[in-house]
KETI-403563 format. One record per residue: residue in one letter; y, z, x of N, C-alpha, C in turn. Coordinates in steps of 0.02 Angstrom, whole numbers, plus 32768, in hexadecimal, padded with zeros to 4 digits. Layout:
AYZXYZXYZX ...
REM end
This chain:
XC6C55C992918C6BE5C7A28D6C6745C7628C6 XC6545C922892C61E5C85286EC6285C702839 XC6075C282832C5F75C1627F9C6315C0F27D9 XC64F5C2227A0C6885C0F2777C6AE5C502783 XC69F5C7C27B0C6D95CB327BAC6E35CC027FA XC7285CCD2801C74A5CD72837C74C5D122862 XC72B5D34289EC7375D7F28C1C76B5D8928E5 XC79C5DB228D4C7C95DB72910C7C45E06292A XC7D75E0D296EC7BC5E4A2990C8075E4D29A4 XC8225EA62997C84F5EBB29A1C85D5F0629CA XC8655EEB29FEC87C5F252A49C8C05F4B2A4B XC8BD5F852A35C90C5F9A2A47C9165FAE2A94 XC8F85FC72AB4C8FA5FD72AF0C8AF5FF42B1E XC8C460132B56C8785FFF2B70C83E603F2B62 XC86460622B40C83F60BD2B31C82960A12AE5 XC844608E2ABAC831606C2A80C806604F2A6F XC7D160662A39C79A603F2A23C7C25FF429F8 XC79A5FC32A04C7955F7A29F9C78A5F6F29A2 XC7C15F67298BC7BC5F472951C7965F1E293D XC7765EF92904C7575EB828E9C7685EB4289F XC7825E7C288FC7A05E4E285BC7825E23283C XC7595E1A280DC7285DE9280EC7495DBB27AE XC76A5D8027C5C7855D57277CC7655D212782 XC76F5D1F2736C7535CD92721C7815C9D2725 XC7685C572739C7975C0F274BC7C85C3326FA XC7A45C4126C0C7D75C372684C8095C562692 XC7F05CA826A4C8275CD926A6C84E5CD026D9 XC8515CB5270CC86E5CA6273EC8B05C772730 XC8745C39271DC8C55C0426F4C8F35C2326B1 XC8D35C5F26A2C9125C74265CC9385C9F2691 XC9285CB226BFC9525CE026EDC97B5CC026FD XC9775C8B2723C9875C602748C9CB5C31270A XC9B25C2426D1C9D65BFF2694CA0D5C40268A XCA055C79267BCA1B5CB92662CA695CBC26B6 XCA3F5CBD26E1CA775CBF2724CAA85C89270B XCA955C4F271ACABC5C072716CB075C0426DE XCADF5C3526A7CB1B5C322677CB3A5C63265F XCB245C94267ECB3D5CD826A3CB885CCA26CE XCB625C8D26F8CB9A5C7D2745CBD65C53270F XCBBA5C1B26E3CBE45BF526CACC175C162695 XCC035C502687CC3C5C81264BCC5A5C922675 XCC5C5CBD26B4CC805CC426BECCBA5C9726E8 XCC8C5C6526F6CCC75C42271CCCEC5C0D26F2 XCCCC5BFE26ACCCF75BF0267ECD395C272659 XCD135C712668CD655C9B265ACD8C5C9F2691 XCD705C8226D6CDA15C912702CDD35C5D26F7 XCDB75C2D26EECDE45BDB26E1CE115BF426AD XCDEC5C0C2679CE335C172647CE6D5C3B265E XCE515C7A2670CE7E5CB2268BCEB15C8226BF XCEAD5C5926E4CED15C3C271CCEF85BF926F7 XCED35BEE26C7CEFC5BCD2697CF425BD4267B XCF235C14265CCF635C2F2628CF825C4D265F XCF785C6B268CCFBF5C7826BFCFD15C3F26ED XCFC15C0626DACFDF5BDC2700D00C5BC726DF XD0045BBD2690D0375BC02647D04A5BE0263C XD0445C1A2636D0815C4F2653D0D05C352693 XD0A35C4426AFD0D55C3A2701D1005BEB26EC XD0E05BA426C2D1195B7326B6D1305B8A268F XD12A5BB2264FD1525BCB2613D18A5BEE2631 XD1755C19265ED1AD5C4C2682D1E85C0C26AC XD1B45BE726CFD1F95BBE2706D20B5B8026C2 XD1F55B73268BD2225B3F2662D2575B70263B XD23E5BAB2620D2705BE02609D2AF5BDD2647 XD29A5BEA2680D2D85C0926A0D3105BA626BF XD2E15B8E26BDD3065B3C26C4D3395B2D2677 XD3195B3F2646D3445B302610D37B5B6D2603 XD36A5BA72621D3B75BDE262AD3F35BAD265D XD3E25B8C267DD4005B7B26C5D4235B36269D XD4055B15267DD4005ACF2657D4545AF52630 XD42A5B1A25FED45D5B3225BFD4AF5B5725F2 XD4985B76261CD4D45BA82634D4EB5B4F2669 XD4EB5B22267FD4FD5ADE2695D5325ABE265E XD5095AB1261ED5165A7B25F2D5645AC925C8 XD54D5B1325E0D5965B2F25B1D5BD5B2C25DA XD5BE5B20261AD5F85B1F266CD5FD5AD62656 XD5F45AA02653D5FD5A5C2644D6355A67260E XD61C5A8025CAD63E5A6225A0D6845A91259C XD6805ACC25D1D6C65AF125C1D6F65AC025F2 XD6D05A9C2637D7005A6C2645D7195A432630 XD6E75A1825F2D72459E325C1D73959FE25A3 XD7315A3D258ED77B5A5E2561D7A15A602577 XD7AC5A6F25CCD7E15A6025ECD7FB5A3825F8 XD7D859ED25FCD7F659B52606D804599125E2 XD80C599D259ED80C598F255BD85359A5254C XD85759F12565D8A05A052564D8CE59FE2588 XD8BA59CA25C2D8E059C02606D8F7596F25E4 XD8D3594525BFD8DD590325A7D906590B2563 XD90359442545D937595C24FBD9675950252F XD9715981255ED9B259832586D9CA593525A4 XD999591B25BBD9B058D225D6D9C758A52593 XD9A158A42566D9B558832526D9FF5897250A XDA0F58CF24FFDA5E58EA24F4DA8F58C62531 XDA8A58BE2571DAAC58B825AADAB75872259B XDA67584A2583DA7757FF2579DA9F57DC2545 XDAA85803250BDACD57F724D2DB0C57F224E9 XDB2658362513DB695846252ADB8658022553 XDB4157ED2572DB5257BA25B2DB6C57802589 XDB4057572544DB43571B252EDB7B571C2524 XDB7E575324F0DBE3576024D9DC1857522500 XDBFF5775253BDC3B5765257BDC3E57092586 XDC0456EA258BDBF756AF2597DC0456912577 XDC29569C252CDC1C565F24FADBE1565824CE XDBA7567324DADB60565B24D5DB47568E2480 XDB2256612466DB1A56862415DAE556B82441 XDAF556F92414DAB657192421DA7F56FF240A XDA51571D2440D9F557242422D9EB574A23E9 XD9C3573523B4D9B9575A2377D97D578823A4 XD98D57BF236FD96658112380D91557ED237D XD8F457CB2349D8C357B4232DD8AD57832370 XD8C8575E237DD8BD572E23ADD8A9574023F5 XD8C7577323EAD8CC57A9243ED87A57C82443 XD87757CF240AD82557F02405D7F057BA2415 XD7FB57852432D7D157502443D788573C2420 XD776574723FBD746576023BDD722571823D5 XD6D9571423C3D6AC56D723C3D67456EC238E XD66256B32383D64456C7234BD61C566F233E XD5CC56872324D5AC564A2309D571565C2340 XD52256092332D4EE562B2350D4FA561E2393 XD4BE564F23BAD4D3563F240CD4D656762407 XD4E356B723FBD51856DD241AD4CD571E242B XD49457162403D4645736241ED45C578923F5 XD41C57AF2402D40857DD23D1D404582123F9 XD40858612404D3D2589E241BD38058812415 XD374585D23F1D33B585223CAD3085828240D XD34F57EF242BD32D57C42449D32757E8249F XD33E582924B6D339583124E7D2EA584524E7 XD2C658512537D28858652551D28D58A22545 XD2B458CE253AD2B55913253CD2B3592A24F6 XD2C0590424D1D2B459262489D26D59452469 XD241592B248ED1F6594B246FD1F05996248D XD223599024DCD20D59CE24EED2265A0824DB XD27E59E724D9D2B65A2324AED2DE5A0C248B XD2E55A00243CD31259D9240FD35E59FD2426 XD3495A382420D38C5A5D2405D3C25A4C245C XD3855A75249CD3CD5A4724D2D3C959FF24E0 XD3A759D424C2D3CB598624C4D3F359892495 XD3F059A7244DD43D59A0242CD46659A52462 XD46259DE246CD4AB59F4248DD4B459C724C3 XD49059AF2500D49A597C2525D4AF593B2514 XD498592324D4D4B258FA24ABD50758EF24A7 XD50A592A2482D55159432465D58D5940249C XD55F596024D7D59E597E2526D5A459262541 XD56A58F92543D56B58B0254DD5A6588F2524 XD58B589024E5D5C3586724BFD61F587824C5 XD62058A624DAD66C58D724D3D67758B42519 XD65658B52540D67058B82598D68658542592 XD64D584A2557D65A58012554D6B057EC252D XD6B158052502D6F9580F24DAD73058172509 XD72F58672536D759585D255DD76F582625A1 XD733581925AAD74957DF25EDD762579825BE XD74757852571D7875753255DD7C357762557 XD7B957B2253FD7FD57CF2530D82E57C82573 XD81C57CF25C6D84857E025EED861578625F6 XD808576625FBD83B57202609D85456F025CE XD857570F25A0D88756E7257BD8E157102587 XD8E4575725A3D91B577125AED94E574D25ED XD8EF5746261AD90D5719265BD94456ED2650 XD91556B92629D93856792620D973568025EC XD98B56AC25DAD9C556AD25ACDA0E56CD25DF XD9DF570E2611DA2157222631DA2A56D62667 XDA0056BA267ADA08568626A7DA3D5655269B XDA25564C2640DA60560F2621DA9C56212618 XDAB3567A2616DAEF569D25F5DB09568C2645 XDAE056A52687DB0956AB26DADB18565226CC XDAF8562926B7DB2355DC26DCDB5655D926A7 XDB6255F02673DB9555DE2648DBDA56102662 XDBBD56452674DBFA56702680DC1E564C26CD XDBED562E26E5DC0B562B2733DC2B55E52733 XDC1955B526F3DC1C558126DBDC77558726C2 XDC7C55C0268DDCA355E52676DCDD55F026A7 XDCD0560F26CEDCF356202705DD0755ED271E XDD0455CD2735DD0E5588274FDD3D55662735 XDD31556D26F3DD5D552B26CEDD9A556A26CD XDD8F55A026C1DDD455C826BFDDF955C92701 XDDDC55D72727DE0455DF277ADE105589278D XDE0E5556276ADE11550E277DDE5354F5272D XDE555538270EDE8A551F26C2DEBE554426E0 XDF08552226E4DF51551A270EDF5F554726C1 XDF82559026DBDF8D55C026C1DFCA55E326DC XDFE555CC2707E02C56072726E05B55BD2721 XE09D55E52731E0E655BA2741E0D155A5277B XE0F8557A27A1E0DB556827EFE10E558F2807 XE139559727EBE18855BA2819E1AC55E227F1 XE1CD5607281CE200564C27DBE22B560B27EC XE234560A27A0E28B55FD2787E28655F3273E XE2C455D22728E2DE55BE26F4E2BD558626D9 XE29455742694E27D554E2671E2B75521265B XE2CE5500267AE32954DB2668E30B5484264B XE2C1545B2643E2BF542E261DE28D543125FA XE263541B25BEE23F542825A4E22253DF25A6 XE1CA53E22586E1A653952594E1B85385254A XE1C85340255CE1DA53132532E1BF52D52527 XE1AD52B624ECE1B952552502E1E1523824F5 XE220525424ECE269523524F6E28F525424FD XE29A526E2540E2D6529F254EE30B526C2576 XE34F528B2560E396526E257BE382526625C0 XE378522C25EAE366523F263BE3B95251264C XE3CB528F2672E3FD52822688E421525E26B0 XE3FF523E26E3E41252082717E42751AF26E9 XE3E651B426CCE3E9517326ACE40A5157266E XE42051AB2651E432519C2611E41A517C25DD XE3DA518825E2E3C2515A25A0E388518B2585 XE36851982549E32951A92545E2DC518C2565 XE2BE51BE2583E28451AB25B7E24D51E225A7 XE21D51EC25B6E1EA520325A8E1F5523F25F0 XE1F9526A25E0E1E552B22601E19D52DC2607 XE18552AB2622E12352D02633E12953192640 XE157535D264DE149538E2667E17F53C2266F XE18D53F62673E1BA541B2674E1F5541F26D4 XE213544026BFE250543C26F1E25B549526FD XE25054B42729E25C54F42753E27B54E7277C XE2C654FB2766E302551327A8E2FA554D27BB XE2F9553A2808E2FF556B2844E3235561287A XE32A55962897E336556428DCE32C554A2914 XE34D552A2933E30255122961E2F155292992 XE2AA551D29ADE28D554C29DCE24755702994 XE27A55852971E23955B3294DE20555A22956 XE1DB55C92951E18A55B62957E1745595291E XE13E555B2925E111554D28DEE0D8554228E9 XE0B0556C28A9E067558228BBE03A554E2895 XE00B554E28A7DFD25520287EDFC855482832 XDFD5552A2818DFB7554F27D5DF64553E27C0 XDF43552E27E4DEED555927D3DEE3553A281F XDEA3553D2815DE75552A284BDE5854E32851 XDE5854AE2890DE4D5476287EDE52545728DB XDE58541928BDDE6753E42906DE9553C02902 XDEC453BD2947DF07539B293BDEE85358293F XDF1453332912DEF152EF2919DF3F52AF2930 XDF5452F12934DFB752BF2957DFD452EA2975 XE00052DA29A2E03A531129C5E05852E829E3 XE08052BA29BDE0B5527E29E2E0FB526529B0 XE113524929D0E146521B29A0E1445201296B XE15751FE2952E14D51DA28F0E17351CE28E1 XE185518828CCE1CD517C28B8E1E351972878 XE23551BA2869E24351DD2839E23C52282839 XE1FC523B284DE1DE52862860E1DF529D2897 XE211527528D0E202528A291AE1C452A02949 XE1C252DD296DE18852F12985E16B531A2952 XE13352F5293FE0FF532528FDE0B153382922 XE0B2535228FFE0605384290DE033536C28B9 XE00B533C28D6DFD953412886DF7F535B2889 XDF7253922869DF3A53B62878DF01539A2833 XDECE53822842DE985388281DDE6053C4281F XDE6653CE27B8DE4E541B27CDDDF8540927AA XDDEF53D727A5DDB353DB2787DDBA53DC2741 XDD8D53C02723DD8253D426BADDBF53B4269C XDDC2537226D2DE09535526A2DE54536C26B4 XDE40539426E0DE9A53B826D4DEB653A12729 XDEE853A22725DF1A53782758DF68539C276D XDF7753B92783DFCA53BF2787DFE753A027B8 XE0395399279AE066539327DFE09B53B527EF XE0C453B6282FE0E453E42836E11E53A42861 XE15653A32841E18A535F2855E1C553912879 XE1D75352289AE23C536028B7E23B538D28D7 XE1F853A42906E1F153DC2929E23253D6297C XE23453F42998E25753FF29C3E22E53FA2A27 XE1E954192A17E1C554142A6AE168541C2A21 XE14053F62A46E10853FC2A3EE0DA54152A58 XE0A6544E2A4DE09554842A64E04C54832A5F XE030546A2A31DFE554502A25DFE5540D2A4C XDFA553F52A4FDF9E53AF2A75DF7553882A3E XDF6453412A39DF22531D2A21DEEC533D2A3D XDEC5533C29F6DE86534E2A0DDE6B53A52A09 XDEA653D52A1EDEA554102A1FDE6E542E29D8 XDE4E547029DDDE4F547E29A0DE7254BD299C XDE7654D42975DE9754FE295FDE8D552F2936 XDEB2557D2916DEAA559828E8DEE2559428B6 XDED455B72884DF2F55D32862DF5555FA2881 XDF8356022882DFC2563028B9DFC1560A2902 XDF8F55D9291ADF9855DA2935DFE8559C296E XE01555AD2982E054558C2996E036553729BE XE050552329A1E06754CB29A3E0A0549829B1 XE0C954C2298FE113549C29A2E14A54CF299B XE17454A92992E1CC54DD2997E1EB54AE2962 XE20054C82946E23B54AC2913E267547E293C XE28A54602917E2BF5428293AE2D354032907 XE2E553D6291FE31F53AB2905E310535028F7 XE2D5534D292FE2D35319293DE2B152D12904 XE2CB52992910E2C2526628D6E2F1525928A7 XE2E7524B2870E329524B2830E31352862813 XE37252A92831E36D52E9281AE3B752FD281B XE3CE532F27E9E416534427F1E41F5387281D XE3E953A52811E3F353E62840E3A654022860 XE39154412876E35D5455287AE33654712842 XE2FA54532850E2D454762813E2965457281C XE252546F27FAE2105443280CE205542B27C3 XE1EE53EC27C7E1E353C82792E19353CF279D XE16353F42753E118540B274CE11353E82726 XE0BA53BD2739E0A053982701E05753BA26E9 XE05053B426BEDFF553BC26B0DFE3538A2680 XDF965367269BDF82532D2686DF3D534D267A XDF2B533F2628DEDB53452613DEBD52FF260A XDE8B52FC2635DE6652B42632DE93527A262A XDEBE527E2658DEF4524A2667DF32524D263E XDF35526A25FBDF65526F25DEDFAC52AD25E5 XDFDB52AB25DFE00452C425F5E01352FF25C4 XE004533B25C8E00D53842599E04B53B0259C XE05E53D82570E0A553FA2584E085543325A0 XE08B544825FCE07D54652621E09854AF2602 XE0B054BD25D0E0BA550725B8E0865518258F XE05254E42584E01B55032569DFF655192594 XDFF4551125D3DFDB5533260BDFEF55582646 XE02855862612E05255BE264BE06255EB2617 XE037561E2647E04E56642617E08E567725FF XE097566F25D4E0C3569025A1E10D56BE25BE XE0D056F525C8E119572E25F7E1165719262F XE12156F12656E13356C026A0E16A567F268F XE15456702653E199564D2643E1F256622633 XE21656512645E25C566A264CE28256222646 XE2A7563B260DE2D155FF25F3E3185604260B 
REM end
């Protein structure tokens, strides 16, 4: 260094005459300024360049996330079409069911479980809307539907639930309602409240019909129930009296051998006694009562029709 300029001595090798360089401090620092932002362009285009392919490369992996998103949300929604058409089908089955049950149908309108008022929320208000309006619609849309159908299934729930206790409810009171003859024979007295008694000769009240047979015949329970007698009774001899539940009551008189016990339960058809004779009676035959909520009914309102024989 002399003075305000700089010497630099430059050797290429050892056969080579010796270079000399001789700058000034100025020219040196514009060299030196000239390098610096030389170095800084380019490593400000390298930054960009590594930039934009770094925005590239998320554009490419958010492009191929929202193919995956969209081909998701069209496999989604072809499944509630399916289950949409699997609940049409449950909805038809449930109508069929109420009917069977007694039960008013569900209106078509009602079935659609519909809600409505504020609360219920926007596309607008999800986090994803700044990034993609158009698939939060649609996520929106596949949300609200999936929401529709799950009232839709459990309001179906709770309707086939109420149609199964009514039908089984149903059932019940039918297999427990006294519906057959107890015995083949002849319908030979009819219920009365003043029939000729024949023994007594006088008019008397006849609670129940009179089936001649003979004895031995079998006599069946007419529904399903609990014996709540299988003894002596004065007038009615050995009787069988069954409580069937829902008010209803029968008896079965002047039997001959007793075949059910107290207490037993029982079905319809199923054998209890034998016809006979026994008590005040002129011949064989079973004297049948049926009692609704204590009161005494003409037991041919509760025997089929073609089973009766006059």
């Amino acid at each position: 260094m002399t003075g305000n300029r700089w010497t630099f001595l430059v050797l290429r090798d050892e056969g080579s005459p010796v270079r000399q360089y001789s700058l000034s401090t100025g020219m040196l620092r514009a060299l030196a300024a000239a390098g610096g932002g030389g170095l800084l362009v380019i490593l400000s285009f390298g930054l960009a360049i590594g930039f934009d392919g770094l925005a590239r490369l998320q554009a490419r992996n958010l492009q191929a996330r929202n193919h995956v998103l969209e081909a998701e949300l069209a496999s989604f929604q072809e499944r509630m079409a399916t289950l949409e058409a699997t609940l049409d089908r449950v909805a038809s089955d449930d109508a069929h069911f109420r009917s069977i049950a007694g039960l008013e149908v569900i209106d078509a309108e009602v079935l659609q479980a519909g809600v409505g008022g504020p609360g219920l929320g926007s596309p607008q208000t999800s986090q994803l809307w700044a990034a993609d309006s158009v698939t939060t619609k649609r996520v929106f849309a596949t949300s609200y539907d999936l929401s529709a159908l799950e009232r839709r299934a459990r309001l179906l729930s709770a309707s086939l639930d109420e149609a199964t206790d009514s039908v089984v409810a149903h059932r019940d009171l039918l297999e427990s309602t006294p519906s057959i003859l107890p015995t083949p024979g002849w319908l030979s007295s009819n219920f009365s409240m003043a029939r000729m008694h024949p023994i007594h000769n006088r008019p008397m009240p006849h609670e129940g019909v009179d089936i001649s047979a003979p004895t031995g015949t079998p006599i069946y329970a007419a529904a399903k129930g609990r014996v709540v007698r299988a003894s002596w009774v004065v007038g009615y001899g050995l009787t069988v009296e069954i409580d069937h539940g829902y008010g209803f009551r029968t008896l079965y008189g002047h039997a001959s051998k007793l075949i059910a016990q107290q207490g037993q339960e029982v079905l319809r058809g199923d054998l209890i006694a034998q016809v006979g004779s026994t008590g005040i009676t002129t011949s064989s035959h079973l004297h049948y009562e049926v009692s609704v909520k204590g009161k005494a009914v003409n037991p041919r309102t509760y025997i089929l029709p073609e089973s009766v024989r006059h």
